[in-house]
Every structure is written in structure tokens, then in C-alpha cells.
Backbone bond lengths (Angstrom), bond angles and torsions (degrees), N, CA, C in turn:
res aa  C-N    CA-C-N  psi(-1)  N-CA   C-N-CA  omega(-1)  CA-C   N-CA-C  phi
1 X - - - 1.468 - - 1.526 109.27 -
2 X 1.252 105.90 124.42 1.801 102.72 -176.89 1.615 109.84 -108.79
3 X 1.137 93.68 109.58 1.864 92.74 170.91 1.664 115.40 -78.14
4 X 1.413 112.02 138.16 1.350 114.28 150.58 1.332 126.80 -42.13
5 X 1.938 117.74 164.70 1.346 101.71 175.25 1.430 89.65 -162.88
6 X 1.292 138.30 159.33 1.530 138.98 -151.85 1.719 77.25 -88.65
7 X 1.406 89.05 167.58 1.922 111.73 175.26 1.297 102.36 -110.45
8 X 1.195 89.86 159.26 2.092 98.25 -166.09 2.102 92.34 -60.37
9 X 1.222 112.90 -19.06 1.718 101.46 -160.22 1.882 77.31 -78.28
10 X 1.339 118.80 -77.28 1.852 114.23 -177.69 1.642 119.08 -22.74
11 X 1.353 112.87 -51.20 1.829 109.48 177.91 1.494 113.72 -67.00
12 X 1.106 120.90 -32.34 1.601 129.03 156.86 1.234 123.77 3.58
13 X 2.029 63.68 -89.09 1.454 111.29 -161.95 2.439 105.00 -64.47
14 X 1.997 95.87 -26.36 1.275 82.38 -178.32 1.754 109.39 -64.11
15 X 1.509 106.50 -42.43 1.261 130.74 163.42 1.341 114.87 -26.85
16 X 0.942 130.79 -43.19 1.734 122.15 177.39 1.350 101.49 -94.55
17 X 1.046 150.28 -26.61 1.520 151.10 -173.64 2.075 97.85 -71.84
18 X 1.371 92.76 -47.92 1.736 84.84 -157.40 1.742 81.68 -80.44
19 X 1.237 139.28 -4.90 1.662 122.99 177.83 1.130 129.42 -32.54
20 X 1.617 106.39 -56.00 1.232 113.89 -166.29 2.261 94.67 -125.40
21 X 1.160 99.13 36.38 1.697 93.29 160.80 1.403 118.31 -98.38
22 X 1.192 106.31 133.92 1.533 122.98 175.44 1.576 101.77 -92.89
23 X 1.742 92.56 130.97 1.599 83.14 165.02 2.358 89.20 131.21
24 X 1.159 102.37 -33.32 1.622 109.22 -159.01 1.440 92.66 -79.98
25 X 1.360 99.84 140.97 2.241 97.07 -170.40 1.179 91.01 -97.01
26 X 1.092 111.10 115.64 1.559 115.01 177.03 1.207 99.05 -102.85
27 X 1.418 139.81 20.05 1.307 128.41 156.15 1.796 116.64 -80.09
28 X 1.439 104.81 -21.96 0.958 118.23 174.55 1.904 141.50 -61.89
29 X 1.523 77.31 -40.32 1.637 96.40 159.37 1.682 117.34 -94.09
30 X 1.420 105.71 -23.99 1.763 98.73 -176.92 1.407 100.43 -70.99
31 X 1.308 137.35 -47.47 1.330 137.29 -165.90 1.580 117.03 -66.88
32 X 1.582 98.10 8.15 1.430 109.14 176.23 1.588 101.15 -127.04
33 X 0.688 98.05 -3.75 1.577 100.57 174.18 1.483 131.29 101.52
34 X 1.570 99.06 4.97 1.553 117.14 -146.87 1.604 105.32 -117.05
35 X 1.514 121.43 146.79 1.282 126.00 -168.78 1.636 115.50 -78.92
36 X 1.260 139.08 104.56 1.431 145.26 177.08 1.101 101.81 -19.08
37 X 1.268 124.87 -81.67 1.350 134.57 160.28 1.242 135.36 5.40
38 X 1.149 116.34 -52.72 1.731 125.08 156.77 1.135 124.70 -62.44
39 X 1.284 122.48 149.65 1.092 122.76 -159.87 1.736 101.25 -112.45
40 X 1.819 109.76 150.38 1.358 85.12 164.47 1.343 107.97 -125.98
41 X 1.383 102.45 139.99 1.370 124.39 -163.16 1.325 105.14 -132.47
42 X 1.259 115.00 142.99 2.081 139.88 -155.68 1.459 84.57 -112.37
43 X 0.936 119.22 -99.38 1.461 117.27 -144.06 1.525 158.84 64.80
44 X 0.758 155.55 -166.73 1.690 112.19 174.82 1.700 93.29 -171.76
45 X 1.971 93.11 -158.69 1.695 84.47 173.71 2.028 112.96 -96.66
46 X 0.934 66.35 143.88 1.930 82.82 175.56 1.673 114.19 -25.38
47 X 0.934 122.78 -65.31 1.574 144.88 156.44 1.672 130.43 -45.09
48 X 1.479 92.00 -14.80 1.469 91.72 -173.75 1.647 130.76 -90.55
49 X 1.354 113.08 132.47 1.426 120.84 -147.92 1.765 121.20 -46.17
50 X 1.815 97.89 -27.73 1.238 86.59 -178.17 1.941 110.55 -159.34
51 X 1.590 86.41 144.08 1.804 91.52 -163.50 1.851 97.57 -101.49
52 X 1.447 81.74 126.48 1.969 100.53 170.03 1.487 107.42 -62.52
53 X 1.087 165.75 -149.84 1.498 165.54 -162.94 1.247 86.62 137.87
54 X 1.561 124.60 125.63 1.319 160.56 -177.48 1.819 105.23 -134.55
55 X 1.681 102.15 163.63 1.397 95.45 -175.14 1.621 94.76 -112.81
56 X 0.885 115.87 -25.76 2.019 102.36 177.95 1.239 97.94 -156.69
57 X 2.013 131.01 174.37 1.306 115.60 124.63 1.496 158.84 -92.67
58 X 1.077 109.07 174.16 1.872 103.13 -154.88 1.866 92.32 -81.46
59 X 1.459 101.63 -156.71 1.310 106.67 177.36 2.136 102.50 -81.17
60 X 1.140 126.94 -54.99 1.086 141.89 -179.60 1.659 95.82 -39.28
61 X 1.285 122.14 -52.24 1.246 104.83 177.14 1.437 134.67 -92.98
62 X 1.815 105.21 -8.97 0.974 109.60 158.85 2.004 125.91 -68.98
63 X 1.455 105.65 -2.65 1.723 112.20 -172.69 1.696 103.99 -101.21
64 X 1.711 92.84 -13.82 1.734 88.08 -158.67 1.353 97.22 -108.17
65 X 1.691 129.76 -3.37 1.463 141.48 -172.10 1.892 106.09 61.97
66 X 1.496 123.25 32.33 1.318 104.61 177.26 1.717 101.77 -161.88
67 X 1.251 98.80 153.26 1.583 102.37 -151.31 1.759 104.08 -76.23
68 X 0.967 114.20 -176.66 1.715 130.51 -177.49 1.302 103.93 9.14
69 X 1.729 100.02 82.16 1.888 120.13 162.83 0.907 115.95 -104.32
70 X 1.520 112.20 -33.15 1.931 126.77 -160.71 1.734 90.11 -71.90
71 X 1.671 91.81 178.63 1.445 105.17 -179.42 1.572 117.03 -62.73
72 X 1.250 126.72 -23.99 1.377 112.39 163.81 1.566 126.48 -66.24
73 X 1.610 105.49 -45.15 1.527 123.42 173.59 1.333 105.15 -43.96
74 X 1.630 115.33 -31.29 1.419 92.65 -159.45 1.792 112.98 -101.34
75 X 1.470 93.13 -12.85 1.473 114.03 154.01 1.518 117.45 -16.42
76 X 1.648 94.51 -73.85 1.496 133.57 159.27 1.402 109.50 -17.97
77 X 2.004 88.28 -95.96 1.475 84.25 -167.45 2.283 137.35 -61.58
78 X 1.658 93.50 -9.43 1.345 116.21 -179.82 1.765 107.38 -74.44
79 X 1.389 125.06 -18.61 1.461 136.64 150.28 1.668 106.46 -55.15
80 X 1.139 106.66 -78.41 1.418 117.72 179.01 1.674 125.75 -63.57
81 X 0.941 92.69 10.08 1.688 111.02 163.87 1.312 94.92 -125.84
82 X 1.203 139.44 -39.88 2.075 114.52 172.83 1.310 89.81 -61.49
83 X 1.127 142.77 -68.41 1.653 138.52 -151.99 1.405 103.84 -37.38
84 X 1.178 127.74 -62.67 1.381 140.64 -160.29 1.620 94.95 -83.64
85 X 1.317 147.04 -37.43 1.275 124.19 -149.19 1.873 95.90 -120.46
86 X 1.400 121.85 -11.60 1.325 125.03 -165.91 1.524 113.83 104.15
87 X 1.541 119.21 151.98 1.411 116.28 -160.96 1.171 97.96 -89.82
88 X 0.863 123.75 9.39 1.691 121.10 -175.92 1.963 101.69 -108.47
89 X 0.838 111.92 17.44 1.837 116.93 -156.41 1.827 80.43 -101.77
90 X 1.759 88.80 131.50 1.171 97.69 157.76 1.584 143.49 -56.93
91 X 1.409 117.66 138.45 1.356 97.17 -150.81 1.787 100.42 -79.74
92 X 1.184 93.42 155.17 1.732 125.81 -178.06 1.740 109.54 -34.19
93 X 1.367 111.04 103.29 1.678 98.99 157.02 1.896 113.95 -54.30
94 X 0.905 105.95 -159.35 1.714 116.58 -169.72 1.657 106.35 -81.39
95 X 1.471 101.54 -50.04 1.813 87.67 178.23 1.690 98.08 -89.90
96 X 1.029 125.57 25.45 1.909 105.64 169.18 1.846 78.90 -106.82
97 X 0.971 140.14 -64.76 1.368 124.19 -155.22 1.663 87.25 -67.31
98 X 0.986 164.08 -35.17 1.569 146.40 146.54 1.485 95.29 -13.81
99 X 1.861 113.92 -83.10 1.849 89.21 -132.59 2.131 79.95 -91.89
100 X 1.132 131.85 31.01 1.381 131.63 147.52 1.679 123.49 -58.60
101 X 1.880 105.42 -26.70 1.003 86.65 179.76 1.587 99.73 -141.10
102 X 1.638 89.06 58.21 1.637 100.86 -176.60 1.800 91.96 -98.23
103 X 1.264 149.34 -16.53 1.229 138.58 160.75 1.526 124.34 -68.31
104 X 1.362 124.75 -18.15 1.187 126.11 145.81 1.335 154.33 -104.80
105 X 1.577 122.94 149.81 1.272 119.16 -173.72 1.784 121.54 -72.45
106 X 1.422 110.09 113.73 1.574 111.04 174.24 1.400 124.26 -74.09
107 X 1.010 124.97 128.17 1.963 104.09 170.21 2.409 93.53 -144.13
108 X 1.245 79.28 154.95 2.068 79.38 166.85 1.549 100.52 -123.12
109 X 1.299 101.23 -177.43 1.645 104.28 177.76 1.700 102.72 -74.54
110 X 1.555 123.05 -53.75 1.757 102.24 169.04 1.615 94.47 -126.47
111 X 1.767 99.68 153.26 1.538 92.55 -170.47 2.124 104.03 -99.84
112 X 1.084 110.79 57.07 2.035 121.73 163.28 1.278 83.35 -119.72
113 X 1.818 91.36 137.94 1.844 103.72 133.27 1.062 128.03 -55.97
114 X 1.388 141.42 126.96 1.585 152.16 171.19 1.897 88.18 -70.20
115 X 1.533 102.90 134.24 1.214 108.66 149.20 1.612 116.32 -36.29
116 X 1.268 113.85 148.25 1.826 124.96 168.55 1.675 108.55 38.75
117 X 1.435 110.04 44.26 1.660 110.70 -176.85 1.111 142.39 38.99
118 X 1.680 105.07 16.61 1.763 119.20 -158.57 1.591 86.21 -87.19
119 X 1.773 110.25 153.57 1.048 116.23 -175.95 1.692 113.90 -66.91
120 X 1.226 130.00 159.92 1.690 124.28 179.89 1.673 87.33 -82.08
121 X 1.523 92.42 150.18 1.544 110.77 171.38 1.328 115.25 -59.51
122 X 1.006 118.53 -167.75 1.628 131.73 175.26 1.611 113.99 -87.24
123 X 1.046 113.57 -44.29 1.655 132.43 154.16 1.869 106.14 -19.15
124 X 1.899 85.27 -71.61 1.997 78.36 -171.70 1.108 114.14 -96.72
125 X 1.724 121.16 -1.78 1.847 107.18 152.23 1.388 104.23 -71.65
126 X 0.907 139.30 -22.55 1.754 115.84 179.78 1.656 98.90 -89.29
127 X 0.954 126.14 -28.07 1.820 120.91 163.08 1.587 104.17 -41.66
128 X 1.231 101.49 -62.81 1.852 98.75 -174.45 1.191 111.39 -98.95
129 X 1.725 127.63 32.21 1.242 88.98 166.95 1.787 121.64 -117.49
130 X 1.295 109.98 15.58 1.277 114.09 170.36 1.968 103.50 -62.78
131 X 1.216 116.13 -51.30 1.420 128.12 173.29 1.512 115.49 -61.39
132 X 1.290 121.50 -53.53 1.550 108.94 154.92 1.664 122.63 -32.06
133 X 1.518 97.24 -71.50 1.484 113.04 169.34 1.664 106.09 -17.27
134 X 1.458 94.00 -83.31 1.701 98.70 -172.72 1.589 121.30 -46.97
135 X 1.680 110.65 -32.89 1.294 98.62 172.67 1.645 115.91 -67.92
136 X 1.139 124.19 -37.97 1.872 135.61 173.99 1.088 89.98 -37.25
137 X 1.433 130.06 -82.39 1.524 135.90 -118.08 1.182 102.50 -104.06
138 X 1.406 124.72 -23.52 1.573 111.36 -161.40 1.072 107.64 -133.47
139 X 1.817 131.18 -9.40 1.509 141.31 143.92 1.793 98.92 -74.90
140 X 0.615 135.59 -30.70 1.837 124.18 -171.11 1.362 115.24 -132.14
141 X 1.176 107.29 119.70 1.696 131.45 -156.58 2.087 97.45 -102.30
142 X 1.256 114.41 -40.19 1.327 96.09 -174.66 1.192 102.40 101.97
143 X 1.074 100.65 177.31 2.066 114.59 168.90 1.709 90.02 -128.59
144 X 1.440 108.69 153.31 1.049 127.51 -175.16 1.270 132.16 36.58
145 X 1.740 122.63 45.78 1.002 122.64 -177.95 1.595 133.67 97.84
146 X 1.461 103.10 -16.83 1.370 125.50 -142.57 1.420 115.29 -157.49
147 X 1.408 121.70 117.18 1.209 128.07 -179.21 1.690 128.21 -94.23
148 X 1.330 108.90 121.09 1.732 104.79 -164.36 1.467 100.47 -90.99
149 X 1.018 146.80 139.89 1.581 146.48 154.36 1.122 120.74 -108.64
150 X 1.021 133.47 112.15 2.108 129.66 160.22 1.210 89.13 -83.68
151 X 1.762 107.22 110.93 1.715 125.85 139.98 0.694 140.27 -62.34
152 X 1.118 144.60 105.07 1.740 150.16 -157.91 1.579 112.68 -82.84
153 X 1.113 118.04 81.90 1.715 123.20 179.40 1.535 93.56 79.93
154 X 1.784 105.98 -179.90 0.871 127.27 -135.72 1.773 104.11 -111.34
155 X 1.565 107.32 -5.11 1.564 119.38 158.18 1.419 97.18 -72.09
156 X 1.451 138.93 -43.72 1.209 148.94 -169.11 1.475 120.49 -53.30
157 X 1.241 101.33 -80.88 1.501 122.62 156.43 1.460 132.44 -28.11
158 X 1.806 114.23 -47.03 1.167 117.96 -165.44 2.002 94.03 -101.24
159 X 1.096 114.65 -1.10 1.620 113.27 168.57 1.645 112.47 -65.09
160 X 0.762 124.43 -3.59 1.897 129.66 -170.94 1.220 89.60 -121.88
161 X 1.756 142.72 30.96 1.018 124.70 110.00 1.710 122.30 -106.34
162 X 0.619 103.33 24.03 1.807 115.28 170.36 1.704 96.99 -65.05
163 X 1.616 95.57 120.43 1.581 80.19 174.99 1.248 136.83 100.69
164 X 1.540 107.24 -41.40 1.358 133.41 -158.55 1.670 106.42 -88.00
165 X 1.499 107.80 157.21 1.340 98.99 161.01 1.568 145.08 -54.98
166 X 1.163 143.14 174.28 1.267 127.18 171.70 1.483 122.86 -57.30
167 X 1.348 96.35 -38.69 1.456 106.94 -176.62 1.655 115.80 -60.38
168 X 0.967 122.71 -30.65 1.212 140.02 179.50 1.346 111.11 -73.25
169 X 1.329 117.17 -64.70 1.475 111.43 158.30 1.234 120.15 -17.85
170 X 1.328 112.49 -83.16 1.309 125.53 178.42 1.646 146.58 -53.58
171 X 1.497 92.34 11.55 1.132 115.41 -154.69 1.518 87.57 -123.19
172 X 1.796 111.63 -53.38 1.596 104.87 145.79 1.572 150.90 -41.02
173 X 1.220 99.75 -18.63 1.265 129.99 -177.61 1.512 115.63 -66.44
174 X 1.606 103.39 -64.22 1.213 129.01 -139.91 1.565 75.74 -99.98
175 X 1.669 137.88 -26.46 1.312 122.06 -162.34 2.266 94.86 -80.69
176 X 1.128 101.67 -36.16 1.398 116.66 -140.36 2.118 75.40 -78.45
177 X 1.283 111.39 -43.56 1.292 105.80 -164.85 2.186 96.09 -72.65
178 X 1.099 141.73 10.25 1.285 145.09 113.61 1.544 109.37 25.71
179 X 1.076 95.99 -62.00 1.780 124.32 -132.79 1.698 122.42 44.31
180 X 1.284 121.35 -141.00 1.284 118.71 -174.94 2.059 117.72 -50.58
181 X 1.487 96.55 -20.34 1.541 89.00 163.97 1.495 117.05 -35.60
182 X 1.566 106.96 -58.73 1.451 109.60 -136.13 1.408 111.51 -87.97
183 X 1.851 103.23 23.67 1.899 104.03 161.27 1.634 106.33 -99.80
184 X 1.831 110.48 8.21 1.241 86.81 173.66 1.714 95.36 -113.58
185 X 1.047 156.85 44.44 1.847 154.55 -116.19 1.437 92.65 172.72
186 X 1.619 127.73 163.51 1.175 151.66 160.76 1.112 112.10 -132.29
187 X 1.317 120.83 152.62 1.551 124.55 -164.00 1.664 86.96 -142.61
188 X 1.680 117.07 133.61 1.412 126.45 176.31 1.377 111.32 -96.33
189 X 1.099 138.83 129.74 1.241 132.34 -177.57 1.516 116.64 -120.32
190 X 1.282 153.27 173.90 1.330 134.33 167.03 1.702 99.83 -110.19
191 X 1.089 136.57 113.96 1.223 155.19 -173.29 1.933 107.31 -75.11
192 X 1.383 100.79 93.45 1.837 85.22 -179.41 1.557 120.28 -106.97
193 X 1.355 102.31 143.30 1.923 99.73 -141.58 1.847 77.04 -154.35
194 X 1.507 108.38 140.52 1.717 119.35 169.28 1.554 111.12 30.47
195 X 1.545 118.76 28.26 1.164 112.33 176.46 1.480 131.11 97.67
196 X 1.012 107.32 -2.42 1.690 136.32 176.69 1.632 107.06 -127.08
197 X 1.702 98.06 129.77 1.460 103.13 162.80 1.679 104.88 -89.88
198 X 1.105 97.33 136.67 1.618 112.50 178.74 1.601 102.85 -107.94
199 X 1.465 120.20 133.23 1.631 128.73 168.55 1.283 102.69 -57.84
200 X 1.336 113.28 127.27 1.677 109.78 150.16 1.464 118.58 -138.20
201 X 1.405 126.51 144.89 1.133 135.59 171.71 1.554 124.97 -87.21
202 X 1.975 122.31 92.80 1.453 94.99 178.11 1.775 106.17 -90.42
203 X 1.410 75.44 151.18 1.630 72.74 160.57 1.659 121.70 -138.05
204 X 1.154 112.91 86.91 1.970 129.88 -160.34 1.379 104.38 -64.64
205 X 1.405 101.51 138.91 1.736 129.77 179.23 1.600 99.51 -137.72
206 X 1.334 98.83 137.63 1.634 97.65 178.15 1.336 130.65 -48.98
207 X 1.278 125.24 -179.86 1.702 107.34 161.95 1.176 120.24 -81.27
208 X 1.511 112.68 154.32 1.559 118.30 -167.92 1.907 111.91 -74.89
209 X 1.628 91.14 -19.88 1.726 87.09 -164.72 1.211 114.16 -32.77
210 X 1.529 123.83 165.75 1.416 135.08 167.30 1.540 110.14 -91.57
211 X 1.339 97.15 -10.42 2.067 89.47 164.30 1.867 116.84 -95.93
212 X 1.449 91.55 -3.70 1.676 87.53 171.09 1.847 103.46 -85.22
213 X 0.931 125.54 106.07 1.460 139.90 -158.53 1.097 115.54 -82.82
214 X 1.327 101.87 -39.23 1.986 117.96 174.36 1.702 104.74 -81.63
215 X 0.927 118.83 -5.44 1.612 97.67 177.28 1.553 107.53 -136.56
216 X 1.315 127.37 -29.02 1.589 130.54 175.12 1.656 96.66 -42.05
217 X 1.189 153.88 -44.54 1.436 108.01 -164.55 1.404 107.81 -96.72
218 X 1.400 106.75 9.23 1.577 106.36 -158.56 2.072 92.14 -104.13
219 X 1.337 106.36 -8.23 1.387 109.52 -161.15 1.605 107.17 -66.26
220 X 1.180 132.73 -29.18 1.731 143.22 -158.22 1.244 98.30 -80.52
221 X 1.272 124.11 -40.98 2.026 141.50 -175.69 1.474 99.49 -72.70
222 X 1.104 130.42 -59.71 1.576 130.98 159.46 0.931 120.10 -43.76
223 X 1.616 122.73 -59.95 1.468 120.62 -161.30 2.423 97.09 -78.99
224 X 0.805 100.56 -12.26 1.528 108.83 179.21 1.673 107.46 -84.05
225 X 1.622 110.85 -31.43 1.440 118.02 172.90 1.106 108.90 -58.71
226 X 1.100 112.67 -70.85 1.903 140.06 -176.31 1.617 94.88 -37.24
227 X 1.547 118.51 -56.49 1.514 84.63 -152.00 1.810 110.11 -92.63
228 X 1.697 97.80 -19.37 1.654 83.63 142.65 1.444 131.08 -49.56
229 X 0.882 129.52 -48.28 1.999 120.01 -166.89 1.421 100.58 -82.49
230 X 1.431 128.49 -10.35 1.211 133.41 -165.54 1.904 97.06 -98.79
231 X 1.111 105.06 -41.88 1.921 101.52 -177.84 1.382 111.06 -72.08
């Protein structure tokens, strides 16, 4: 299985963007030893059926350089290790939820920790998301034509209209206003990227945090729904 991996011109380019941002805890990565500056980026293999969409990283992944480690991430990857091993499978030490979610592609809306875990404004998701963009669309092909995503909350979800036409918006709009339906529903959108609309399938689950209170214990039963109706 061959995963993608940014090109020295893409890490750069994350590299000059986070230069001069205010807001990235760089205490978070120095106390690990690691340069702010870098970005952390998941990524996966080219081919693979389905992309996680996260909204930033936490401190845990800002120390370890790789996305969804913290207690929500692992939420995540402990789904995707029942899928593959049976629901009854003990849950994942640290490197099984690693290669658990070595068949899929990771990406967030920007890849720094925000100081105090608050979501980034709208300001620096549209800063990164022409470069997000390019990693989605043109590092990850999908299986069959078609790209599936589970969005992680509602910073997640509403990033695939950044950019986008009206119609699309609104199409976000009207899915997200649902309410709790629409973590069990998919909504198709046409994704427009270098001049081509590309199909994509989201399909939104709340956020995993452990301070979202109303949905953390309920998140593992969902995220276990999803990737049944999704395989």
C-alpha cells in the first residue's frame, strides 16, 4: 500500500503560511521538541476508500507530528480497528490504532494547534484551504470515481463550502439544519477544485472531543454505524 506524502514545494508553502500566524501554540510543539512550523499532515494511500476530515490538531498530535492521536482520534481509529478485526476485538494498543488507520486518508481544515483548542476562524481556514484543497483532490483519488469523507463536527463539514458555489452552500445548509438525522444520511456535493467539479460524498459525525459532552459517549455507536453503511 503506498501512501502519499506532501513535496518539499507543498511543506514550504505550509511553512510560509504558518510564519507569520498568530494564534499556533507553539509551546505545544517546542516542549516536544518539534518545529511549529511543520505542519501535521495524515494523509494516506491514493486509492483509499475513505477520508477522515478533522478540524485541527490537539496537543497529543501536535508532540507526536501526526493527526488523530488524542482521545477523540483514537475514538476514530478504535472504530476502524473493530471494522477490520470484529466488534468484539480488543480495543487497539497505540501502534494497532496506528496501522488501524493506515488504509485511510487523514486531512483537517488547517493542520497547527490553535492555542486553548478553540476552533481557527474563517480567516485561516480560507488561508489554508486552497492547499488543503490540493491535498483532497489531487493526492486522493477514492475508489470508484468518488470520494467518501466522515466530517468530524460542524467546522468540518461546513469547510467544503469554502470557495464553493452558492449552490453548494446551500445545499450545506439545508443538510446540516437536519439536525441529529444527518449523522445517520449522506449528502453528495460536486466539489470544484482546478476547474473540475469532482463528486464527493460527506458523511458528518459529531466531534470526537471529550469537552463536547452531548455527543463523546455516544460517538463510537455512530462512528461504528457510518463505517458499516459506508463499506
Amino acid at each position: 500500500m503506498t501512501c502519499t506524502r506532501l513535496s518539499a514545494a507543498q511543506h514550504a508553502a505550509f511553512r510560509r503560511l504558518a510564519q507569520d500566524l498568530p494564534g499556533i501554540d507553539r509551546e505545544a510543539y517546542e516542549s516536544a521538541g518539534r518545529d511549529w512550523r511543520d505542519p501535521v499532515i495524515g494523509l494516506g494511500p491514493r486509492d483509499a476508500a475513505l477520508c477522515i476530515f478533522g478540524r485541527d490538531p490537539g496537543r497529543t498530535e501536535a508532540q507526536q507530528g501526526q493527526p488523530f492521536l488524542g482521545k477523540g482520534g483514537q475514538l476514530v481509529r478504535a472504530a476502524l480497528h473493530r471494522q477490520r478485526h470484529g466488534p468484539d476485538a480488543p480495543a487497539p494498543d497505540f501502534a494497532e490504532s496506528i496501522e488501524a488507520g493506515s488504509g485511510v486518508f487523514w486531512l483537517n481544515t488547517a493542520p497547527y494547534k490553535p492555542v486553548g483548542n478553540k476552533a481557527w476562524s474563517m480567516a485561516v481556514k480560507r488561508r489554508f484551504q486552497p492547499l488543503m484543497a490540493e491535498l483532497l483532490i489531487d493526492l486522493w483519488h477514492g475508489r470508484g470515481g468518488r470520494r467518501t469523507v466522515i466530517a468530524l463536527g460542524r467546522e468540518a463539514f461546513f469547510w467544503f463550502g469554502i470557495g464553493q458555489p452558492a449552490e453548494v452552500n446551500a445545499a450545506l445548509d439545508d443538510f446540516w439544519a437536519l439536525g441529529d438525522e444527518r449523522y445517520g444520511r449522506t449528502l453528495e456535493v460536486g466539489y470544484a477544485h482546478g476547474g473540475v467539479t469532482h463528486p464527493v460524498t460527506l458523511a458528518p459525525l459529531p466531534h470526537p472531543s471529550p469537552a463536547n459532552a452531548v455527543w463523546f459517549s455516544r460517538f463510537s455507536a455512530l462512528m461504528d454505524a457510518r463505517l458499516r453503511h459506508l463499506s
